[in-house]
N, C-alpha and C positions, 0 to 999 in steps of 0.2 A: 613529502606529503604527511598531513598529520591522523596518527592512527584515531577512528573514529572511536574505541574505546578508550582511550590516555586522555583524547578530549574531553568523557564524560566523566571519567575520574578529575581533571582538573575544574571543570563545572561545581563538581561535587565538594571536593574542596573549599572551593572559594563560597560558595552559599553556608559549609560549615564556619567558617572563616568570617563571613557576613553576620550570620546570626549571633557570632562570640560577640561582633561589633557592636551588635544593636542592644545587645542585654546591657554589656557594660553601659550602655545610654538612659538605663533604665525604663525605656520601654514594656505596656505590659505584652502579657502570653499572648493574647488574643494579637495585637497590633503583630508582634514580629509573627507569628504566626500566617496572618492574611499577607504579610511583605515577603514572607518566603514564596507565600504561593503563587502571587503575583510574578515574583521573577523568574519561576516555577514555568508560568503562562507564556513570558516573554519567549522564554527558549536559550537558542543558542545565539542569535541574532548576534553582531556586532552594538557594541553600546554606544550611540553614537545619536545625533538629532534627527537625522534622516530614517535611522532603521524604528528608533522611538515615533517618530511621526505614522511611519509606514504600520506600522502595529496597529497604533489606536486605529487608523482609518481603519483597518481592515475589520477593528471588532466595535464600531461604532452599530452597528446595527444589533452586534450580538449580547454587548451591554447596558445595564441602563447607565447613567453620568454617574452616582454616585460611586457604579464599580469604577468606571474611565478614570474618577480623582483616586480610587485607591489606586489602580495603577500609576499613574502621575508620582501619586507620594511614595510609592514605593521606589520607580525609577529611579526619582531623587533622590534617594536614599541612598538606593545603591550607587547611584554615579559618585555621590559625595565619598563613599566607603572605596569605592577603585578610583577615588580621582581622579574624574573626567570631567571634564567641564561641558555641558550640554547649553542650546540657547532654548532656555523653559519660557521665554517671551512668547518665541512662533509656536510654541507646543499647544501652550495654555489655550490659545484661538480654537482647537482642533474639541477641545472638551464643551458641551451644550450646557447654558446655564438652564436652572429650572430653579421655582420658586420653594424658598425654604419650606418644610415640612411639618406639620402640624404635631410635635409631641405632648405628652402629658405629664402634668405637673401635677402637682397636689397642694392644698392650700391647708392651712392649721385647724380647721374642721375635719379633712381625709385624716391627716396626720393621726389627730386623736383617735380616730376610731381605728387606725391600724397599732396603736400603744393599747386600745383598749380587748384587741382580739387577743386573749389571752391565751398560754397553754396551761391549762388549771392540773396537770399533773407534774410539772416540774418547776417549780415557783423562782428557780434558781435562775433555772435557764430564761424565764422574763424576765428578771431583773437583770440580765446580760442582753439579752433582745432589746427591752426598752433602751439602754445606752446605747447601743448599735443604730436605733433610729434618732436618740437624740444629736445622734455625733454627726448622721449624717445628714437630720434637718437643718442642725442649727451651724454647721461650720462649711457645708458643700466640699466636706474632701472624697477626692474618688476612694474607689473600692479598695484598691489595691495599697494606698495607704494608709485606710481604713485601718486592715488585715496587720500590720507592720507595726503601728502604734506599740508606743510601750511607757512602762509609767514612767519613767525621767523624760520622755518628751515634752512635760509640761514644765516649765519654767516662766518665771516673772507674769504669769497672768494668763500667759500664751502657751498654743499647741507649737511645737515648734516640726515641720512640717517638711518630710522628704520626698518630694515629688517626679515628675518625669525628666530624665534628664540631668537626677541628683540634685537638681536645684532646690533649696534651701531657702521655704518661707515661714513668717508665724503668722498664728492666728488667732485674734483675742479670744476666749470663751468666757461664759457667766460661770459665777461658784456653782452651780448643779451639778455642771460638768466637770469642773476641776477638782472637786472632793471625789471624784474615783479614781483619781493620780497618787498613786503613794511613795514615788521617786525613787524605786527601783528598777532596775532592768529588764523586769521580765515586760512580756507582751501582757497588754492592756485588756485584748479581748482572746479568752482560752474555751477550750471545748471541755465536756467533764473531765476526760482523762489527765487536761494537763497544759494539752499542744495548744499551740496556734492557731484560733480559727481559718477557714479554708473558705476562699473565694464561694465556692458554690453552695456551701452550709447558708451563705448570709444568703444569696440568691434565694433557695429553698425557701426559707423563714419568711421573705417577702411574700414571695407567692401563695405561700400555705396563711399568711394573713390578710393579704388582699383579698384573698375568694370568703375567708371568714368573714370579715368586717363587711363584704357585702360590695365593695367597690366594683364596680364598671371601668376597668381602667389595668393595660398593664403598667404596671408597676416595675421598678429594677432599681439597683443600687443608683446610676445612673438621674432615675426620675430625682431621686431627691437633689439631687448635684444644680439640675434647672428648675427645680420646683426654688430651693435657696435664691439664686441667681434674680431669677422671674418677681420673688416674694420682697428682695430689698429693692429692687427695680423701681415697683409700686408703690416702697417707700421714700421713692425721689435722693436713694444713697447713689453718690458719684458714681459713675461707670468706671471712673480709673480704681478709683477703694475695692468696689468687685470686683474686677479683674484681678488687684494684687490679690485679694482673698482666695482667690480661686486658682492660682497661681499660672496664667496665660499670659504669655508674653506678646500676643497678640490681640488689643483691645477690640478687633471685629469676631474675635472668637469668641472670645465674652458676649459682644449683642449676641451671636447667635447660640447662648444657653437662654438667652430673655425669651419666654415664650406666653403665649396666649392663648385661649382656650378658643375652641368654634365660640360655644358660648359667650363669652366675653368679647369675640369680634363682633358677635349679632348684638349685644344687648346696645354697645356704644354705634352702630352704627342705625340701630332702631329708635334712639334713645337722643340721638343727634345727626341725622340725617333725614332718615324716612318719614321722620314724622313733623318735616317743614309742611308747609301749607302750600300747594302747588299755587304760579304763579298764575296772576293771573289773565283771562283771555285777551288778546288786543282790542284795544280802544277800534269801534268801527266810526269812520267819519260817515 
C-alpha cells in the first residue's frame, strides 16, 4: 500500500520537475504559472483519457471554455512531459466552442496620442518609453522579448528575434529603430539604475499613459502585438508574411490576433447591408 504522504512528495516532485521542463521551452511566468495550477486542479487522478475526460465533465458547469482550453493545454503538456500518449480527438468533443472575443486594438491615431502623453519630469525616461511603444507598434514582438532585446540583436537590417520555444526569427525594421542598436551586449531597454527593464515597469507605463492620453480602452503590451497584426491585415500583407513576423507556427493563431472593432463591424455592415433598399411588395394579379 502506498503511503499517502510519499505520494504527495512524489506529486511534488514531478510538478518541480515539470515546471524545470517548461522554462527550458521557453515558456513565459504567467503561462507555466496558470499550467502548474491547472495540474494543481487535476489532482492525483491517474493521467490517462478516461480520468482527463472524467474531469472536464465534472467541471463543465463550474468553468467558462476558455478555462476548459487552459486545462486541455496544460494536460497536454503535461502528458507530453511524462510520456503518455492520450486520445485528444475524443477530448477536444467535450470542450464548448464560443465565438471569438472582441479585443482592442489601436490604430496610428491612439498610438500617437499614447507617444504624445508625456512625462515632462524625466525626459530620459520618454525617450526610452517612446522606443518601447515603437518596438512594440511597429514589429508585434511580445513582452517578454521585448524585455530580453539587446543591442547585437540587430544584424543585416533585422531584429534578430528569440521567441517561445527558443525558436529563432527576424524581423525587418526601418532606420528609426535601428539607429538605437549600437552592437553591443548589453540589454537595449534599462531602468535608471542600470538593470534590465522588468515586465510590469512596461505594463505600468501603459496604463499610466492610456488614462493620460485620455483613451477609453485597456491597453497591455499585448493590444500592441493585435493592433500590429489587425493594422497589416488592412494592408492586404499575406497572412503567411504575418504570421512568420509574429513568429506562430500556427497560421489560425495568427487570424485570431486579426481583430476588429464593434465599430468597424457596425460601420461596414451599416455602410453595405442595412442600407439596401428593401424589396419590393409582390406584384398583386
Amino acid at each position: 500500500m502506498v503511503n499517502n504522504k510519499t505520494n504527495k512528495s512524489y506529486c511534488n516532485n514531478n510538478l518541480i520537475k515539470y515546471e524545470n521542463w517548461l522554462e527550458k521551452r521557453n515558456l513565459s511566468f504567467e503561462t507555466i504559472q496558470l499550467y502548474l495550477w491547472s495540474i494543481r486542479e487535476y489532482g492525483e487522478r491517474e493521467l490517462n483519457t478516461d480520468a482527463i475526460v472524467d474531469f472536464l465533465k465534472e467541471n463543465l458547469a463550474k468553468y467558462e471554455p476558455a478555462s476548459l482550453k487552459v486545462f486541455r493545454n496544460a494536460l497536454s503538456s503535461y502528458s507530453r512531459f511524462r510520456k503518455i500518449d492520450i486520445e485528444w480527438e475524443l477530448i477536444a468533443r467535450l470542450i464548448p466552442t464560443v465565438q471569438q472575443k472582441f479585443f482592442s486594438t489601436i490604430n496610428q491615431a491612439e498610438f500617437e496620442l499614447l507617444k504624445q502623453a508625456k512625462n515632462k519630469t524625466n525626459w530620459k525616461g520618454d525617450e526610452r518609453n517612446d522606443l518601447i511603444l515603437d518596438l512594440l507598434f511597429y514589429t508585434g514582438i511580445r513582452l517578454n522579448e521585448l524585455i530580453n532585446l539587446r543591442h547585437c540583436d540587430y544584424q543585416n537590417e533585422s531584429l534578430k528575434i528569440k521567441g517561445k520555444g527558443n525558436k529563432i526569427r527576424y524581423i525587418p525594421i526601418p532606420d528609426f529603430l535601428a539607429k538605437h542598436f549600437n552592437g553591443s551586449t548589453d540589454y537595449l531597454l534599462k531602468t535608471r539604475k542600470g538593470k534590465q527593464i522588468e515586465k510590469v515597469q512596461i505594463r505600468i507605463m501603459i496604463y499610466k499613459k492610456t488614462k493620460k492620453a485620455g483613451i477609453d480602452k485597456h491597453i497591455s503590451p499585448h493590444t500592441f502585438r493585435r493592433s500590429f497584426a489587425t493594422l497589416l491585415n488592412k494592408k492586404e500583407v499575406q497572412l503567411t508574411i504575418i504570421s512568420k513576423i509574429l513568429g506562430h507556427s500556427d497560421i489560425q493563431t495568427t487570424s485570431s490576433y486579426i481583430h476588429n472593432s464593434h465599430e468597424e463591424i457596425f460601420n461596414e455592415l451599416s455602410s453595405k447591408l442595412w442600407t439596401f433598399s428593401p424589396p419590393p411588395p409582390p406584384h398583386k394579379h
